[in-house]
C-alpha positions, 0 to 999 in steps of 0.5 A: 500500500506504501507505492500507492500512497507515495504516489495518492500523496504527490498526486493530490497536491499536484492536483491542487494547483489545477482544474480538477482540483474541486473534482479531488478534494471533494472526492477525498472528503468524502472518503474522510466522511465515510472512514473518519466523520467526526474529521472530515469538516477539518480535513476539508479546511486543511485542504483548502488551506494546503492548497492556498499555502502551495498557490501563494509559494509558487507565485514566489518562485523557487519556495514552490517546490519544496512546499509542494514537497513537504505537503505531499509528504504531509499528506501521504502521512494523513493517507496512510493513518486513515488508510490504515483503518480500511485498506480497502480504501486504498484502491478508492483512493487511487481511483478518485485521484486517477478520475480527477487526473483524467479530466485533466488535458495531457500537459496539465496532468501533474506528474505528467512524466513519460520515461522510455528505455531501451537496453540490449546485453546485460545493460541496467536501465534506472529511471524515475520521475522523481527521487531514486534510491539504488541499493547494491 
């Protein structure tokens, strides 16, 4: 479960700063609702108020990709502690954000990165499109 939410987390905040951002933070409030419904009012707030923070960081330049960072990481940690309660819910989750990706026309889409290789004899390929960690 821990890929997926690597991704949901990056995924969502990505999603904030374009026109299928409605479309995914209504989707994952409703998920709130129905796993966690006593917190679902104060995750909408602090959506709302993750995306004004990473809104107002891009307009400055530079200080938008480490907020976009460090609340894709908030996030995944607030996904994996509600997933936690229904992992059920995970494939949920990924299928609202999928849904609000696809509205989205190709360029737009956050995470948009295409990778392609080609490797012939005994050559190893490592691509990402983001952080790697290599081991051994």
């Amino acid at each position: 479960m821990e890929p997926m939410l690597d991704s949901a987390g990056t995924a969502l905040v990505g999603l904030m700063v374009t026109e299928a951002w409605t479309q995914a933070r209504n989707g994952v409030v409703a998920l709130w609702r129905r796993l966690r419904p006593a917190d679902a009012d104060a995750v909408e707030r602090d959506l709302d108020e993750a995306r004004g923070e990473l809104v107002e960081a891009r307009e400055e330049g530079e200080a938008g990709a480490q907020t976009e960072r460090e609340l894709a990481g908030e996030w995944q940690r607030r996904l994996l502690r509600v997933l936690r309660d229904d992992p059920a819910a995970a494939e949920e989750l990924q299928q609202l954000l999928d849904a609000a990706r696809g509205t989205l026309p190709p360029e737009s889409a956050p995470g948009g990165v295409q990778l392609q290789a080609r490797a012939e004899g005994s050559a190893r390929i490592y691509q990402a499109g983001r952080d790697m960690r290599v081991q051994g």
